[in-house]
C-alpha positions in Angstrom: 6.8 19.3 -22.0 9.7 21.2 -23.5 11.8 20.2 -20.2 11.0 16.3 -21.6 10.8 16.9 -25.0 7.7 15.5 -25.7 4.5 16.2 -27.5 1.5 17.4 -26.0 -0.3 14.2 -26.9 2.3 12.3 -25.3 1.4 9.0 -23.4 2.4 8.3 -19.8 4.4 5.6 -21.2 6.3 7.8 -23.4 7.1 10.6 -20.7 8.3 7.7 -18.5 11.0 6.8 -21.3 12.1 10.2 -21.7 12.3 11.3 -18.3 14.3 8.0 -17.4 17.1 8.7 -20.3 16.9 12.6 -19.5 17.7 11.8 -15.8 20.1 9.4 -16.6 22.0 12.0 -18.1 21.8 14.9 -15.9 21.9 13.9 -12.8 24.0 15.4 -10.2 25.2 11.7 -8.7 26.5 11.3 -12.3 29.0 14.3 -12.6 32.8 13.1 -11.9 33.8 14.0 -8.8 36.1 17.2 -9.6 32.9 19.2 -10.7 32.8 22.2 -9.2 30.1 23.6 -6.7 28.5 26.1 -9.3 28.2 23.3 -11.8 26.6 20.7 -9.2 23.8 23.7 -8.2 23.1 24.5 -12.0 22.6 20.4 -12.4 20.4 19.4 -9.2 18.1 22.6 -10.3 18.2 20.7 -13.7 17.2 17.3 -12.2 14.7 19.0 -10.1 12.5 20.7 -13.0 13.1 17.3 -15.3 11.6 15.4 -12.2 8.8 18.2 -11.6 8.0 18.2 -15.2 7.7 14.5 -14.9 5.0 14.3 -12.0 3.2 16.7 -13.3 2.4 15.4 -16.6 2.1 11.6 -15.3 -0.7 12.7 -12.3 -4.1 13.1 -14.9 -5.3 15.7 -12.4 -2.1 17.9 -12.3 -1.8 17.4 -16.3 -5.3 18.3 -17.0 -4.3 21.9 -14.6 -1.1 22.1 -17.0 -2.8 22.2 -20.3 -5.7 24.3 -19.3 -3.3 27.3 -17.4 0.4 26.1 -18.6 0.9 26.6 -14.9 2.6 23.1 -13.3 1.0 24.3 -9.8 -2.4 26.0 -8.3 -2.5 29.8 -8.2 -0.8 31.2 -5.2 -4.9 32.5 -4.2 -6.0 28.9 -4.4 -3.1 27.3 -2.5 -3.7 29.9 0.7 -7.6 29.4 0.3 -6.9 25.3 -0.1 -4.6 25.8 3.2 -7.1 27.4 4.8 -9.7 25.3 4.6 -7.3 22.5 5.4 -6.4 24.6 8.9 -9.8 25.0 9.9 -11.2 21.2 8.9 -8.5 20.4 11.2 -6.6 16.8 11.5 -8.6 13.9 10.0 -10.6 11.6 12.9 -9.7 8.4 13.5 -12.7 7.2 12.5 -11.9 8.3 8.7 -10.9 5.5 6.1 -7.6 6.2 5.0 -7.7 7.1 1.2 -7.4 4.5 -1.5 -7.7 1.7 1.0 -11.6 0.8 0.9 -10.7 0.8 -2.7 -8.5 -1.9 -2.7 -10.5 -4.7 -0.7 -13.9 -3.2 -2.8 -12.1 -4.2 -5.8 -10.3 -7.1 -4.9 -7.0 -6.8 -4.5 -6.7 -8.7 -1.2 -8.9 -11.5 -2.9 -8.3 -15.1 -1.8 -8.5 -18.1 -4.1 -9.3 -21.9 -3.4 -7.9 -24.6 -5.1 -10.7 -28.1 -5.4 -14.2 -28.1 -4.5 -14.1 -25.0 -2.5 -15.6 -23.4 0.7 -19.3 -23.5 1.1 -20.6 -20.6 3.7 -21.9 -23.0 7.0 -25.3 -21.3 8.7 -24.5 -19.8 11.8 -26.0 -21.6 14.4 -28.5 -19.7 17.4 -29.4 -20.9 20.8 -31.8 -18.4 22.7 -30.7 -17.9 26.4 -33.0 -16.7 29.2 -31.1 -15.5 32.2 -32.4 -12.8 35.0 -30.7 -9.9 35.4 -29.2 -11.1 38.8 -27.9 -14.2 37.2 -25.8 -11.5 35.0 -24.5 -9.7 37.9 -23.5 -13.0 40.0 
């Protein structure tokens, strides 16, 4: 917060605006072109804590770790015991809906509208078949 300037009650809304006029300004790409290599290091290490601060406090979860330890990242103890466990689950199986996308389609944002009367669901229509098992082969 005191990288953007902004309360603690701020809303996402206004950490957006103050991270997009902060960055504006300190940029690297923005320095004229005769800076010199100190200054250009001192400025992306700027940038880069203005756009930490700002994915922090925009992520609920990350935000909600902030203002209970003040820390903008898990322990170093909970990283190695988080990559651990990630090691030993292994890579994710094929099988395994990719995150967020079940969502989407549950919820309807892949939903498709009809203009006039509309589509009315048609029965699906059955015929039972009796065949021998050597009519199947042949």
């Amino acid at each position: 917060r005191r990288v953007l300037g902004v309360p603690r009650d701020a809303t996402t809304a206004e950490i957006k605006k103050a991270y997009r006029s902060m960055a504006a300004e300190i940029h690297p790409d923005k320095l004229p072109p005769d800076t010199s290599d100190a200054a250009r290091e001192r400025a992306t290490a700027a940038f880069v804590e203005l756009a930490l601060a700002h994915e922090v406090l925009t992520d609920p979860v990350r935000r909600q770790t902030y203002d209970d330890t003040g820390m903008s990242e898990e322990g170093d103890e909970a990283r190695e015991a988080r990559e651990r466990r990630e090691a030993e689950r292994g890579p994710p199986k094929i099988t395994e809906t990719p995150l967020g996308v079940d969502a989407r389609f549950r919820r309807g944002a892949f939903r498709f509208r009809y203009s006039g009367s509309g589509v009315r669901p048609v029965e699906a229509t059955r015929v039972p078949v009796v065949v021998t098992l050597a009519e199947l082969l042949t």
